[in-house]
C-alpha positions as CSV (number, residue, x, y, z in Angstrom):
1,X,-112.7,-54.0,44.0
2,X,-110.7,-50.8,44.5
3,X,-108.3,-51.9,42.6
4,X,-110.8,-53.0,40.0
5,X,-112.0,-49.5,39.8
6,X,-108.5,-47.7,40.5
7,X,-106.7,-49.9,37.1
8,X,-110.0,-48.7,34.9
9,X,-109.7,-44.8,35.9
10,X,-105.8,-44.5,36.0
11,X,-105.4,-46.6,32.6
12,X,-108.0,-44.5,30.9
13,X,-106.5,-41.5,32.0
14,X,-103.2,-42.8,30.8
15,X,-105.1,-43.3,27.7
16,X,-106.4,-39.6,27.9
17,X,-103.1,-38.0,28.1
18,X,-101.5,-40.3,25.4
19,X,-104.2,-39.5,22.8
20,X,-104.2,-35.6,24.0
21,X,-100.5,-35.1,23.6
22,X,-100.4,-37.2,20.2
23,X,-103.3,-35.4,18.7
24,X,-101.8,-33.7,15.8
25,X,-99.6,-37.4,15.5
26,X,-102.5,-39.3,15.1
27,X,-103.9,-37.2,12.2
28,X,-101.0,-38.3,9.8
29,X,-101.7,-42.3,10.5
30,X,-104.2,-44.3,8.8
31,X,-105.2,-46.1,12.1
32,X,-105.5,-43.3,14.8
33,X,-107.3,-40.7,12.5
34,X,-110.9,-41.4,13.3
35,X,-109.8,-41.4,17.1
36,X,-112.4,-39.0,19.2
37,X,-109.7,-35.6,19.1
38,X,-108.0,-35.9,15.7
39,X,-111.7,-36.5,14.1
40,X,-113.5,-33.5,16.2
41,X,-115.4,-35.5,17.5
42,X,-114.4,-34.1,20.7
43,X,-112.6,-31.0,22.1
44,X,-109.4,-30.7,23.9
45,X,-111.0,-29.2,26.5
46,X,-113.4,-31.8,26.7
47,X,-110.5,-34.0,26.7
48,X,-108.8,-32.6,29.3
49,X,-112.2,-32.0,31.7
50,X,-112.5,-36.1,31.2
51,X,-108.8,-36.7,32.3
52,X,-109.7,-34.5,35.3
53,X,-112.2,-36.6,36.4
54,X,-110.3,-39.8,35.5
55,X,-107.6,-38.8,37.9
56,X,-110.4,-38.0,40.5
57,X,-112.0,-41.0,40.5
58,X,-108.1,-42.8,41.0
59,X,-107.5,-40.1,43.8
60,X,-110.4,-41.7,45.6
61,X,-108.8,-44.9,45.3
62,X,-105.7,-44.0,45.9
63,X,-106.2,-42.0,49.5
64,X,-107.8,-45.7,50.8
65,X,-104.4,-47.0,50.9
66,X,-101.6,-47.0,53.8
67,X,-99.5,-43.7,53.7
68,X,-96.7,-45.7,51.8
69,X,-99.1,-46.9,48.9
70,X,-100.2,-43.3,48.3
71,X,-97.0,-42.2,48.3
72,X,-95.7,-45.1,45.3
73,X,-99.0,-44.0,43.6
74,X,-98.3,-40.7,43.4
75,X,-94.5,-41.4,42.3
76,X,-96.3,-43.1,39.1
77,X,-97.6,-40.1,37.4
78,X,-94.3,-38.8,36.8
79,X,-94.1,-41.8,34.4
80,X,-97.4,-42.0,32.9
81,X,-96.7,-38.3,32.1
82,X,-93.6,-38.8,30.2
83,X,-94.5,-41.7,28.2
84,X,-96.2,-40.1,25.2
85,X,-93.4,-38.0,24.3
86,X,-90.6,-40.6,24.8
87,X,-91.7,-41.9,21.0
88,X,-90.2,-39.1,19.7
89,X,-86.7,-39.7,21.1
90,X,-85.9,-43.6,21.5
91,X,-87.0,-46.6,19.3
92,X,-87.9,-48.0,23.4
93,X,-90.9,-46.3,24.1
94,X,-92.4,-49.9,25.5
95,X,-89.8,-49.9,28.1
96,X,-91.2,-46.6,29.9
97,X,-95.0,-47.9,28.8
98,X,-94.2,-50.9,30.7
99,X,-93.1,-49.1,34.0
100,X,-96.2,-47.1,33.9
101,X,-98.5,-50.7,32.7
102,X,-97.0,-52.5,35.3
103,X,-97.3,-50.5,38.4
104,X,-100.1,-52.1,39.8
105,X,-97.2,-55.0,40.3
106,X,-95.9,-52.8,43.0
107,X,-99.3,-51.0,44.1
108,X,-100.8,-54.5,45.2
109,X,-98.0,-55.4,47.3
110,X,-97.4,-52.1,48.9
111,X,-101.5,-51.5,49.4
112,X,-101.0,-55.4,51.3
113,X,-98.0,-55.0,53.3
114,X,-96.7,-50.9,53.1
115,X,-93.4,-52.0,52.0
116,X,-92.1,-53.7,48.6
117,X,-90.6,-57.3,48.7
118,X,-88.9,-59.3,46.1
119,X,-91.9,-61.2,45.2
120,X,-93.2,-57.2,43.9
121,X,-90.2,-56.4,42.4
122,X,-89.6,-59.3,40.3
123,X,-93.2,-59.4,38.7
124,X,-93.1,-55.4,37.8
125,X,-89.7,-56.8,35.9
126,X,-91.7,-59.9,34.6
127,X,-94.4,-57.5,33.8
128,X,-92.2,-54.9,31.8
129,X,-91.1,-57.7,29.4
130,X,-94.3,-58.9,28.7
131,X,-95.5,-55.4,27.8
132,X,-92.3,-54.6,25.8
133,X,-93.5,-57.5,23.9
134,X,-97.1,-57.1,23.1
135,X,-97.0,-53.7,22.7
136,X,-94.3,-53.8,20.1
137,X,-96.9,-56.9,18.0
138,X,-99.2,-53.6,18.4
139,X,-96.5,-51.2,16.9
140,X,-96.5,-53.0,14.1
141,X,-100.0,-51.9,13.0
142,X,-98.8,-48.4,12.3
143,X,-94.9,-49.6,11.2
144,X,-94.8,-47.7,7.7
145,X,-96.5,-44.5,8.8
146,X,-94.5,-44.2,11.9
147,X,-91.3,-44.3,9.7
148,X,-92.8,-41.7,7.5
149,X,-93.5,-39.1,10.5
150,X,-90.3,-40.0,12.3
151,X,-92.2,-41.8,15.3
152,X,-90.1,-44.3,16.5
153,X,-91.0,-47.8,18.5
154,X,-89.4,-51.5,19.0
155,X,-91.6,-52.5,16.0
156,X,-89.5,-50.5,13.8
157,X,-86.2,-51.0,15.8
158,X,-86.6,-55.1,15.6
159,X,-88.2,-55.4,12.2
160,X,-87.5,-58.7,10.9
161,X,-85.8,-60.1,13.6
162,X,-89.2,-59.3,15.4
163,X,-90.0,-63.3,16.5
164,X,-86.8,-63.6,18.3
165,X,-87.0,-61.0,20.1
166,X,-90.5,-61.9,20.9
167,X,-89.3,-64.9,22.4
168,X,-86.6,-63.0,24.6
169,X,-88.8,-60.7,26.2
170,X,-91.8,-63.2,26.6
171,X,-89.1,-65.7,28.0
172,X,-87.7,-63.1,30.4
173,X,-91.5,-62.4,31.2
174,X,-92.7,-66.0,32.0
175,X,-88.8,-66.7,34.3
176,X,-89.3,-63.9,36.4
177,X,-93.2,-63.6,36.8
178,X,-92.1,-67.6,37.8
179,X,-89.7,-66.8,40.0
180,X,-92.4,-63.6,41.8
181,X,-94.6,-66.6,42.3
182,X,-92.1,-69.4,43.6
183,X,-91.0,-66.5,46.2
184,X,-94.2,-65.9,47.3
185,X,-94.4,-69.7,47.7
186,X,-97.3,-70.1,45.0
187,X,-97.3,-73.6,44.4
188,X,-98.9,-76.3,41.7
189,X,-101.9,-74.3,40.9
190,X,-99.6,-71.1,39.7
191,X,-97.3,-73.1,38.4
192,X,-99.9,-74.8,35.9
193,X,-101.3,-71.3,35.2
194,X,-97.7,-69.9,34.2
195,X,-97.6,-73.0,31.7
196,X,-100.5,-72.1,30.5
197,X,-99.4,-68.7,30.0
198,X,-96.1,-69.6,28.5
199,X,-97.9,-71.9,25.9
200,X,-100.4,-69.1,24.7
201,X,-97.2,-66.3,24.5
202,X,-95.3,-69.1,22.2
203,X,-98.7,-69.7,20.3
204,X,-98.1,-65.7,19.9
205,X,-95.1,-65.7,18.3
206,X,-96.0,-68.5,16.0
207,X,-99.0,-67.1,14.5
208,X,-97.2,-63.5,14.2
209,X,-97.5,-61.9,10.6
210,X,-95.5,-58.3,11.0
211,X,-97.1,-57.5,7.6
212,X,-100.5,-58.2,8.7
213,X,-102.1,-55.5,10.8
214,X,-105.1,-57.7,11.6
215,X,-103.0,-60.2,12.4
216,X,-101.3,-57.9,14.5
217,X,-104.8,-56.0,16.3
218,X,-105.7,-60.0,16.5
219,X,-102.6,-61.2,18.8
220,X,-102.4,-58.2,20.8
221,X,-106.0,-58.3,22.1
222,X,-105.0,-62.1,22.7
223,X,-103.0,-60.8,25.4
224,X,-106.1,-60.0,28.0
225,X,-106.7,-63.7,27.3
226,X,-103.0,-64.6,28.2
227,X,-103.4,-62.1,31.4
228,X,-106.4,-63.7,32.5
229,X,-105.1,-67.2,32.3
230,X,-102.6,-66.2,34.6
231,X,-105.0,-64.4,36.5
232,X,-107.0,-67.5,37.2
233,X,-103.3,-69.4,38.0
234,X,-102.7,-67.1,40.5
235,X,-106.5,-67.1,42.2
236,X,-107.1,-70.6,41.7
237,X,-104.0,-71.4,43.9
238,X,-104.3,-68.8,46.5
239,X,-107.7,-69.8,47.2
240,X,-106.9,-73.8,47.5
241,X,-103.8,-73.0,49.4
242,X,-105.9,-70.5,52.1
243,X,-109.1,-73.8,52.1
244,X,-105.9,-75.9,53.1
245,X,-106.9,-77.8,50.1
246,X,-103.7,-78.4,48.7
């Protein structure tokens, strides 16, 4: 449940300090306009007294860990302040958005244990690749007016060869969050949820229209869905394996 509450405060404030620092961006694209600070529909101080109490809220969370999961907390913020302005300089912003997405890959372990272990490590990396790849399906909402303000993203790095490297980083995604399992010693249950989760990724791919920004919106929110089949993999099996049931 902390971590429940923790992921909803430190993601919105994430979300805060994106939309704060891209104000004045969002005003020149069709999609982001209307957004609560480029519309006026709310101050920048406003703004910023909300991503105060955002980052409270996590605080709380974050001093009921062990000494060593405050400390890997803390060492995220570096990240989650850097990402909005690394789409001004590299056509990989998702790389940096997936360190700072995929944290909790480390923050769960370490609240668990106090220490990180391979299992961690390799599904932060399995994590990384899957944002890489759903977040560039969501870059390419806002492909043309990006190129026209010099904002720069995978979407418009990959282009048309988009699909394939879909299937590269979603691949890389499904081996090693597969391999964070196997080393924790999840067993059929996971392994039947990672299917699952492989299947709906291809299904991803397959239905992707670049040219279609519903299309686009569609398959991106599709990933909560592919997030909580794994989810349920992952549950599913720890709780069978701890009733001895398997």
């Amino acid at each position: 449940m902390l971590f429940f509450f923790g992921a909803f405060a430190m993601r919105g404030a994430g979300c805060t300090w994106n939309d704060i620092v891209d104000r004045d961006l969002d005003r020149s694209v069709e999609r982001t306009r209307s957004r609560p600070i480029p519309s006026g529909q709310v101050s920048l101080a406003q703004a910023a007294t909300f991503l105060v109490l955002q980052s409270l809220v996590g605080l709380l969370v974050l001093l009921s860990f062990n000494a060593f999961a405050i400390g890997l907390g803390v060492t995220s913020l570096a990240i989650v302040a850097i990402y909005p302005f690394m789409k001004r300089i590299t056509y990989w912003p998702q790389i940096v958005l997936g360190l700072a997405f995929s944290w909790g890959a480390l923050m769960g372990w370490a609240a668990a244990f106090a220490r990180l272990d391979p299992p961690s490590l390799l599904l932060y990396a399995g994590s990384i690749a899957w944002v890489i790849g759903y977040d560039t399906i969501y870059a390419h909402q806002d492909r043309d007016d990006d190129a026209l303000i010099g904002i720069k993203s995978t979407a418009l790095l990959f282009g048309a060869r988009t699909k394939p490297m879909l299937a590269l980083f979603y691949g890389l995604a499904v081996i090693l969050i597969g391999a964070a399992g196997f080393t924790a010693h999840a067993g059929i249950i996971f392994t039947l949820g990672l299917a699952a989760f492989a299947t709906h990724l291809g299904w991803q791919i397959a239905r992707l229209d670049i040219s279609d920004p519903d299309n686009c919106l569609m398959l991106f929110k599709s990933d909560r869905d592919a997030g909580l089949i794994l989810f349920a993999g992952l549950l599913l099996d720890a709780a069978a394996r701890a009733y001895h049931l398997i």
